[in-house]
C-alpha positions in Angstrom: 32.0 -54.2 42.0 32.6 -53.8 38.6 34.7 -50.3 37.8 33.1 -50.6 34.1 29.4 -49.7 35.3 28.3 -46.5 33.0 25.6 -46.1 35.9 26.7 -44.4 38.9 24.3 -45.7 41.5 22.8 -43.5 43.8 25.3 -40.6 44.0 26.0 -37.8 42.2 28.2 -37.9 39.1 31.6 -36.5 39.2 33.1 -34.4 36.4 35.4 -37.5 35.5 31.9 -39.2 34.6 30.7 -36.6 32.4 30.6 -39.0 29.2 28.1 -41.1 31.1 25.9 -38.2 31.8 22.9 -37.8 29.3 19.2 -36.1 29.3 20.2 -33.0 30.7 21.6 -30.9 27.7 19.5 -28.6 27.5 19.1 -27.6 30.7 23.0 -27.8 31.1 23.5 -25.3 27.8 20.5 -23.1 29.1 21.7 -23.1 32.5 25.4 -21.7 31.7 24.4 -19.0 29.3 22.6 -17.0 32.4 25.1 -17.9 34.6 27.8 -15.9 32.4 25.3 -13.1 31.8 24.0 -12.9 35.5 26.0 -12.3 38.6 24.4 -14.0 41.2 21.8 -17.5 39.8 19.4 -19.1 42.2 19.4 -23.1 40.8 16.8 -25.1 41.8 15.1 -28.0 41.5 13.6 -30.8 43.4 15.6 -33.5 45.3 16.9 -35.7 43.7 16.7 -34.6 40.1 20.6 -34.2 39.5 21.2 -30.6 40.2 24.3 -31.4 41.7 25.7 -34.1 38.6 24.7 -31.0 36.4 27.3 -28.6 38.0 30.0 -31.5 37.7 29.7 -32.4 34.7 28.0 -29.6 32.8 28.4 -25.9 34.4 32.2 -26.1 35.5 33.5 -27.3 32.1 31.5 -25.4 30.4 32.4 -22.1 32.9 35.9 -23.3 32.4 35.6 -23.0 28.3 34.2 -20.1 28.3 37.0 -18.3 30.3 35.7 -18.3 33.7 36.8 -19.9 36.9 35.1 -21.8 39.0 36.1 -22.3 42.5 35.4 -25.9 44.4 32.0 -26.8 44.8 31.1 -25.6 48.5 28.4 -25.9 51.1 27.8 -24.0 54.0 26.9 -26.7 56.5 29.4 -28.4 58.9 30.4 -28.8 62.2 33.5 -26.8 64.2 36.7 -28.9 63.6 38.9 -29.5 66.7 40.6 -26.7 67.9 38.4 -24.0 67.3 35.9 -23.0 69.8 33.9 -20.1 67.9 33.4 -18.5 64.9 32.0 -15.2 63.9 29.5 -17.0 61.3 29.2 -20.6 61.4 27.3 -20.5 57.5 30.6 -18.3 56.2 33.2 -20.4 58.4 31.9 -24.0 56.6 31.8 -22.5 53.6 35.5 -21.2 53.7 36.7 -24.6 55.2 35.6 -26.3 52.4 37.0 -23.9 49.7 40.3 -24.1 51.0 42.4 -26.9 50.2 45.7 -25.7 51.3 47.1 -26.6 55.1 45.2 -23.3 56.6 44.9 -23.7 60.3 40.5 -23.8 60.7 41.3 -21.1 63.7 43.0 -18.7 60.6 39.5 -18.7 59.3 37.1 -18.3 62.3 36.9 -14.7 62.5 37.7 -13.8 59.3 35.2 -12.3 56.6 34.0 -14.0 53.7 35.2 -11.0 51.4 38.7 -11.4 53.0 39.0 -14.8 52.2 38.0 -14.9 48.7 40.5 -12.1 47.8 43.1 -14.0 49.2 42.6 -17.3 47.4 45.1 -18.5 45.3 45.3 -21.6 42.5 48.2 -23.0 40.6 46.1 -24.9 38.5 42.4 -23.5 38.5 41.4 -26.4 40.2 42.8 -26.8 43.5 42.5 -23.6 45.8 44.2 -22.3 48.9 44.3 -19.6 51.0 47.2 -17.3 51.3 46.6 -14.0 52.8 48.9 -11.7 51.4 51.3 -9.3 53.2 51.2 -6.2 50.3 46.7 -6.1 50.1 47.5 -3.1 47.4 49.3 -5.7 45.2 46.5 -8.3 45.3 44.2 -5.4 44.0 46.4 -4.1 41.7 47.0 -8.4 40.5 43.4 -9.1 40.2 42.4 -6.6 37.0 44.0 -10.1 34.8 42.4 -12.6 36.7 39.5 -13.9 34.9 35.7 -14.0 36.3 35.2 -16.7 39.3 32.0 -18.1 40.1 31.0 -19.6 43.6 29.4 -21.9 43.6 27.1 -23.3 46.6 25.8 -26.6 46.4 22.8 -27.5 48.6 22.1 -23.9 49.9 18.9 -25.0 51.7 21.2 -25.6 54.3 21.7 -22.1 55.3 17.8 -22.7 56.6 18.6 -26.3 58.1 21.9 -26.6 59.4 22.5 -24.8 62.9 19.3 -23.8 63.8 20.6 -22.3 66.7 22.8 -19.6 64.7 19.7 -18.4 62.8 20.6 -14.6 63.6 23.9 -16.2 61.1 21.8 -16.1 57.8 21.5 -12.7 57.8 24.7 -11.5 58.1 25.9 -13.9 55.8 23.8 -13.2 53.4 25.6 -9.6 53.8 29.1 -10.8 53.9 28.3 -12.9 50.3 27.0 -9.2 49.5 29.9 -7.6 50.0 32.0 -10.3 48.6 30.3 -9.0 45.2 31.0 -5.4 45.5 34.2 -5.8 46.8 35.4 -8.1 43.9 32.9 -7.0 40.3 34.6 -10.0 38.6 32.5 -12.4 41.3 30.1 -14.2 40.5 27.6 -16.5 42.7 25.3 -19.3 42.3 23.4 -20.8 44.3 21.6 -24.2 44.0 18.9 -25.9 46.6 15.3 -27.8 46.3 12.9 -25.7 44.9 11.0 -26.2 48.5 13.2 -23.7 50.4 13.1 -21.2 47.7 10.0 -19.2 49.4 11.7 -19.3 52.7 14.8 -17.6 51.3 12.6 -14.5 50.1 12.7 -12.7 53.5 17.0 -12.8 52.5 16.4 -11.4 48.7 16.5 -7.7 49.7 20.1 -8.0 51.2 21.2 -8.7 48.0 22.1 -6.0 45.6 19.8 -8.0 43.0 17.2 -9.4 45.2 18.4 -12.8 43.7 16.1 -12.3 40.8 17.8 -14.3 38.1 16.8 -17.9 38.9 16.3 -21.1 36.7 14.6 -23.9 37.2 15.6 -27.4 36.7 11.9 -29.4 35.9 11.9 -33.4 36.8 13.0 -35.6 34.4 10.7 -36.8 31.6 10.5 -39.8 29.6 12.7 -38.8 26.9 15.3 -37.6 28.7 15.4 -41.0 30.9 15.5 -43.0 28.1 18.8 -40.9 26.9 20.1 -41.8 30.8 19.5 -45.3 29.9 20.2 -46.4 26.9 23.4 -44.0 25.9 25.4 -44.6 29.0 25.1 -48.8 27.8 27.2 -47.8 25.1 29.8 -46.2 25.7 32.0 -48.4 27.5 34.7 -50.7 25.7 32.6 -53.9 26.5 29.7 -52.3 25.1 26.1 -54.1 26.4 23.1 -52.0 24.6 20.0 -52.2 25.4 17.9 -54.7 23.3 14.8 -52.8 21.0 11.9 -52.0 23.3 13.6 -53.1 26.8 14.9 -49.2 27.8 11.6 -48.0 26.9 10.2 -50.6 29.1 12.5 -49.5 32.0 11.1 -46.3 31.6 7.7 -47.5 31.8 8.6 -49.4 34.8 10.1 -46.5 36.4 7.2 -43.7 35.9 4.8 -46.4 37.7 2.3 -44.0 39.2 -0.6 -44.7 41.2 -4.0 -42.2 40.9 -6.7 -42.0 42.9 -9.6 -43.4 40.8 -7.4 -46.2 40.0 -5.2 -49.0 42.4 -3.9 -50.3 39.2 -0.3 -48.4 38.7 0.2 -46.5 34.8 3.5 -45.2 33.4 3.6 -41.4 34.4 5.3 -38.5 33.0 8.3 -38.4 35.0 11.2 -40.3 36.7 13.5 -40.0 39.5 17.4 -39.8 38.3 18.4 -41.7 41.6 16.1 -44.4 40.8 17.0 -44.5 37.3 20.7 -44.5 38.5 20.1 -47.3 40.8 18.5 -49.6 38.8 20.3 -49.8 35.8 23.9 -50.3 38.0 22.2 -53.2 39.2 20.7 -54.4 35.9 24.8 -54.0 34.6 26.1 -55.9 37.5 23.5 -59.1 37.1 24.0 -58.7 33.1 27.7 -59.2 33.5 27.7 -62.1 30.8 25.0 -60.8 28.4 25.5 -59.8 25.2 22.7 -57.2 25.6 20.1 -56.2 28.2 16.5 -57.6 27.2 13.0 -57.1 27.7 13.1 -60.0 29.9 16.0 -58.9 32.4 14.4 -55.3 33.0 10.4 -56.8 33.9 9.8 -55.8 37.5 12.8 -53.7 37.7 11.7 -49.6 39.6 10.8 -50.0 42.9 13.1 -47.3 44.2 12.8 -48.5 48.0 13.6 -52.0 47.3 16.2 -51.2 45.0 17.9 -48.8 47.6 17.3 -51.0 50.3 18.6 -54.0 48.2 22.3 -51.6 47.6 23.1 -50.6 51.1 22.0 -54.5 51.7 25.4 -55.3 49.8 27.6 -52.5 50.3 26.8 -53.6 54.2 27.4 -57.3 53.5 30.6 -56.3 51.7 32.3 -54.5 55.0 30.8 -57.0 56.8 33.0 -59.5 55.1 35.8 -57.4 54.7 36.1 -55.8 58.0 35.5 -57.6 61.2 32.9 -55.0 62.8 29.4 -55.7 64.3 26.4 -55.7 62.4 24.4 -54.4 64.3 26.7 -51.8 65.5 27.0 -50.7 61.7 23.2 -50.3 61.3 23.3 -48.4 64.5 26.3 -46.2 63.1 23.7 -45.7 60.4 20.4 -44.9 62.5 22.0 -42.3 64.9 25.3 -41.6 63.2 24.6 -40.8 59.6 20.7 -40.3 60.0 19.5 -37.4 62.1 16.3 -37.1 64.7 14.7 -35.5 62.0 15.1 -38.2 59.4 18.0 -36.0 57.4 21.3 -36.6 56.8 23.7 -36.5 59.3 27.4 -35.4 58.7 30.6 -36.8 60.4 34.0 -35.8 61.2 36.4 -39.1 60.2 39.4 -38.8 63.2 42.5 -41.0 62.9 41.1 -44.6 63.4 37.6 -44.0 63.2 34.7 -42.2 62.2 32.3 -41.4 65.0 33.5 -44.3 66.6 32.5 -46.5 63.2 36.5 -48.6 62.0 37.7 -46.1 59.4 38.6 -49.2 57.5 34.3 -49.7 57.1 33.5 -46.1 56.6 36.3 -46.3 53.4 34.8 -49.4 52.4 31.5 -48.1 52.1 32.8 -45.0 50.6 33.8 -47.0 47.8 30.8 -48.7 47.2 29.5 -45.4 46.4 27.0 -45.7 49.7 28.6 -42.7 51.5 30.8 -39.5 50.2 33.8 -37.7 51.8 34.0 -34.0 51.7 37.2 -32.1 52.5 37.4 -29.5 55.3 40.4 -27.8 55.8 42.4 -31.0 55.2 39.9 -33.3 57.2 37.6 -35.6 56.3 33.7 -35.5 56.6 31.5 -38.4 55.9 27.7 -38.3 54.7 24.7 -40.4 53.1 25.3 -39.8 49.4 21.8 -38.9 49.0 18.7 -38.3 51.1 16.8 -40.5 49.1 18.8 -43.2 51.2 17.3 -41.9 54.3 14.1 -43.8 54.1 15.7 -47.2 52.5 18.2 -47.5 55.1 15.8 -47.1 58.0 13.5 -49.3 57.0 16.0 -52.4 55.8 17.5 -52.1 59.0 13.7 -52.5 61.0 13.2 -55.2 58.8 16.4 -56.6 59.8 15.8 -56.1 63.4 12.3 -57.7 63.3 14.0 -61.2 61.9 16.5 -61.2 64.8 15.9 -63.3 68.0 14.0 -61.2 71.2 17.4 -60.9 72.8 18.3 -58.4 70.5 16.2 -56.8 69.9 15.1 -56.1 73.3 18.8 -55.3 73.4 18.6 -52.8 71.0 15.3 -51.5 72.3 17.2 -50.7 75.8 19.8 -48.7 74.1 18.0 -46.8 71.7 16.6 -45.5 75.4 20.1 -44.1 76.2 19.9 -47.3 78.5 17.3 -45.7 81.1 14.5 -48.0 80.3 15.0 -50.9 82.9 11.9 -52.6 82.2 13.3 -54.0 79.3 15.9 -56.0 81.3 16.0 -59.6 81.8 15.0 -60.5 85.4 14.1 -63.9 87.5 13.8 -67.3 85.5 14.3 -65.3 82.1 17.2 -63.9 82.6 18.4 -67.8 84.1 17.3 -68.9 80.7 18.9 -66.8 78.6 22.2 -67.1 80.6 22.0 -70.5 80.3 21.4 -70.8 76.3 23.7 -68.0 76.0 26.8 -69.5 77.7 29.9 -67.1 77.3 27.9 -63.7 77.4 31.7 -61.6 75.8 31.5 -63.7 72.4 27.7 -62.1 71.9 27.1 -58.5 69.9 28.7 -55.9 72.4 25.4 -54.3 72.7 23.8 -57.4 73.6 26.8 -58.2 76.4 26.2 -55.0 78.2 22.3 -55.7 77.7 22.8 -58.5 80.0 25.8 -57.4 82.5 23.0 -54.7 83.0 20.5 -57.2 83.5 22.9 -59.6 86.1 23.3 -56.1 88.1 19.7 -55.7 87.7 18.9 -58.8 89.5 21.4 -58.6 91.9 19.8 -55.1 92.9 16.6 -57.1 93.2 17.6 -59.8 95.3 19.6 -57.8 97.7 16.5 -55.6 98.2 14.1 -58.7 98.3 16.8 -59.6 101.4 16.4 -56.3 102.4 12.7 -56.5 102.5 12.4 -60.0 103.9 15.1 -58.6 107.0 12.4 -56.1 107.6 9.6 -58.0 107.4 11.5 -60.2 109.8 12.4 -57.5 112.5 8.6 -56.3 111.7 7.2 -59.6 112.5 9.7 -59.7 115.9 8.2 -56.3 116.5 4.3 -56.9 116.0 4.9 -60.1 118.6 6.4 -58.5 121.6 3.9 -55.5 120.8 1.2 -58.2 121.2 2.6 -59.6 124.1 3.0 -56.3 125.8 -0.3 -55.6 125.4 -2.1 -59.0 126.8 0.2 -58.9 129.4 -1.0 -55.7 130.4 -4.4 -56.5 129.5 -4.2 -59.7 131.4 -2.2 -57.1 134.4 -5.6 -55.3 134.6 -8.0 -57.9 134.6 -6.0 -59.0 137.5 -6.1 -56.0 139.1 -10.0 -55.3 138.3 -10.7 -59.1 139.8 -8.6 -58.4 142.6 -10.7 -54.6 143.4 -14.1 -56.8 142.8 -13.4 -59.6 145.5 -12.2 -56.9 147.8 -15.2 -55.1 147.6 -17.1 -58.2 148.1 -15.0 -59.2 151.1 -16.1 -55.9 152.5 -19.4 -56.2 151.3 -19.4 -59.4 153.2 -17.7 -58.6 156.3 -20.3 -55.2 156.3 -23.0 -58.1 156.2 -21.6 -60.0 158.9 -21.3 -57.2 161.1 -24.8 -56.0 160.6 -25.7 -59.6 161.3 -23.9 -59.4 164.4 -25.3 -56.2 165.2 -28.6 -57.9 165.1 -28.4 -60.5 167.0 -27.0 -58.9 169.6 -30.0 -56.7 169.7 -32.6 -59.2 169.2 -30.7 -61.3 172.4 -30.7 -58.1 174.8 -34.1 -57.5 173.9 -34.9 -61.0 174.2 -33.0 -60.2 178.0 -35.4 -57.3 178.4 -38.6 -58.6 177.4 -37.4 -61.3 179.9 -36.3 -58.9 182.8 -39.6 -57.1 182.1 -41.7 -59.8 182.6 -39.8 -61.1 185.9 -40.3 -57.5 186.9 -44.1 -57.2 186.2 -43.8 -61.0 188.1 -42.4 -59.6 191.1 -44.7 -56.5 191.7 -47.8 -58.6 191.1 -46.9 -60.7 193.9 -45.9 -57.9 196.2 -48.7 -55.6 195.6 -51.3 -58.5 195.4 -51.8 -58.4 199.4 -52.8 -54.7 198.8 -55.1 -55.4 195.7 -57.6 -57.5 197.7 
């Protein structure tokens, strides 16, 4: 990277860049009059237009000629460090940790009040701040009729409506405990800077202030002349100086105010440009233009598609630690999508431990940090890591879907498995796919670690299959065994009582026949003794004819 690029890239610029900053004077000049004449300043402005690169470079030296002192930039967003377990207000306690840049123990500051704390802080140098609570509080009020007017300033105060939406009842009371802070101390002063789209939501907060936070200015996009000051001065002001050649800034401006209306698909130069894209484009238009004499017409065409040209930086920064550091792609990307990007498509802060950074090599993180794709903020002597804009947000997730979609199906379905928390089994590999892949794959530890536990999921997977396919044939098995004898029982016993039923029917003939053969019996015996009668009868009837015949005649 070269450290002689005027353009800053996507971030914001520090105050050591201030001779590189240009198109903002008179908002600059405009905005530091009221802040000396008004006590408390609501900034704002939409994101992305430089709000913050106008306090660096613009309000602090200017606050800082004019006799004031302004303390570190601070936010009031942020996690609890290690060590401390509650706080009395999560949006005063972030805001104290990052104003103090001594060795103060973050527990020192968890219960204490905002108006405390700022009474107690102490500089050597009107630039680095610390707190010191002091034993003797009558001689730090009795000290502070010399000190000169100090201004607070709160960078990216929307956050006291986004950050911890689960302290909500915080907002109020710190809205009281900034209150305070300025009628406890008249030589404070406060401003306050955020996107103009939270402004309305703050207005329910305006009555706890003494003012009702009625002095506000408003930082309007950036138009055409002012862009072409941000692109063309900045070209000359290094020692290899590479200006612009006639007609090819204002056709980078054009380029970059491409609007689209309704009535028309073809895309017209607009009124106003985005700093961040401005920024982006011309570092990389330096960086390609490393040999030129000058930057033409010819080397700008095409340049200001904002998406592509962010996607196209955290493309190299990520190739760059990729080289440099020996960590996973994918698991960087990752690290990016659930790390550094919230749910909610915001940016995500976090805490940098001893070796790594939410468990991203610290080695990549400072890497990237110095390719200007993240920014460290100090805590309380610890190190926080963010995006170092939100415009990134969009960029980075969709480069890294497009990255995803050109892997192989192993991956991806890899990926799709985690991203699930690595609840979603249908995803696994099973049967002759997961054969196949084994088998192409060979040493499964040498793949992405994502993909290695993809698979070891899958092998257990399959082995949980086959046992209960076992299972299931043992069953069907013992059920089979089962149904048999069951059938057997049952002709046997059907076959038991057919038996039985032929046996009861040829009994009951037998009887029926030996009834029969009785009867007949009976019968015959009958018809023979009548037979014997009809026979004695007629012997008889024989017999007395002859004896009475005599008698007869």
């Amino acid at each position: 990277m070269n450290a002689s690029n005027p353009y800053i890239g996507p971030r914001s610029f520090t105050r050591k860049e201030r001779a590189f900053f240009f198109g903002r004077e008179r908002e600059a000049r405009d905005l530091l009059s009221l802040v000396i004449s008004e006590r408390l300043v609501l900034f704002y402005a939409q994101s992305g237009a430089g709000k913050t690169s106008l306090i660096n470079t613009c309000l602090v030296p200017g606050l800082e000629e004019n006799n004031r002192a302004a303390l570190p930039v601070g936010r009031v967003s942020g996690g609890l460090p290690a060590g401390v377990e509650a706080v009395d207000n999560i949006f005063a306690f972030s805001l104290m940790l990052q104003l103090d840049q001594g060795s103060t123990a973050p527990a020192e500051l968890a219960h204490l009040r905002l108006s405390s704390f700022l009474r107690n802080l102490v500089s050597a140098d009107g630039r680095t701040y610390r707190y010191e609570p002091l034993a003797d509080e009558a001689q730090s009020q009795s000290d502070s009729g010399d000190a000169p007017v100090c201004v607070l300033i709160v960078d990216q105060f929307e956050e006291i409506l986004t950050a911890h939406p689960g302290r909500w009842q915080d907002r109020a009371a710190f809205f009281r405990q900034l209150n305070q802070a300025m009628q406890d101390d008249p030589k404070l002063s406060v401003l306050l800077a955020l996107r103009e789209d939270y402004v309305a939501a703050l207005e329910p907060y305006a009555p706890l202030m003494a003012d009702r936070m009625r002095a506000r200015f408003y930082m309007e996009r950036m138009g055409r002349k002012a862009a072409l000051a941000a692109i063309s001065k900045p070209a000359t002001q290094t020692q290899q100086g590479r200006p612009f050649a006639p007609g090819a800034a204002e056709l980078l401006v054009d380029n970059l105010s491409l609007i689209r209306t309704s009535r028309s698909k073809e895309a017209r130069p607009g009124e106003h440009i985005e700093p961040v894209q401005l920024q982006v484009v011309c570092y990389q238009l330096w960086e390609k233009t490393a040999q030129a004499a000058e930057i033409t017409a010819e080397q700008v065409a095409g340049a200001g598609d904002i998406d592509h040209a962010l996607a196209d930086f955290y493309e190299l920064a990520l190739a760059d630690a990729l080289r440099t550091v020996k960590v996973s792609e994918l698991e960087l990307r990752h690290w990016f999508d659930h790390q550094l990007i919230t749910p909610a498509g915001t940016r995500g802060t976090v805490f940098q431990g001893d070796e790594s950074t939410a468990g991203m090599d610290n080695r990549a993180v400072r890497l990237l940090e110095d390719r200007f794709l993240l920014r460290a903020e100090s805590r309380s002597g610890a190190a926080w890591y963010e995006l170092v804009h939100d415009r990134f947000v969009g960029p980075i997730l969709q480069a890294n879907r497009a990255w995803m979609d050109k892997q192989g199906p192993l991956l991806r379905d890899a990926q799709i498995w985690r991203d699930s928390n690595r609840t979603d089994r249908s995803v696994l590999y099973t049967g002759e796919k997961l054969a196949k892949v084994l088998a192409e794959v060979g040493d499964i530890a040498l793949l992405e670690p994502v993909v290695t536990q993809f698979l070891e999921h899958s092998k257990g997977r399959q082995a949980y299959l086959d046992e209960r396919a076992a299972a299931n044939r043992r069953v069907r098995i013992w059920f089979w065994v089962a149904v048999t004898v069951a059938v057997a029982t049952v002709l046997s016993s059907l076959l038991a009582l057919r038996a039985t039923y032929r046996a009861k029917e040829a009994l009951t003939q037998l009887k029926q026949a030996v009834s029969q053969l009785n009867q007949a019996e009976s019968l015959q015996t009958g018809m023979a003794l009548n037979a014997k009668a009809e026979a004695a009868e007629s012997k008889g009837s024989k017999l007395y004819a002859h004896l009475y015949s005599p008698f007869m005649h």
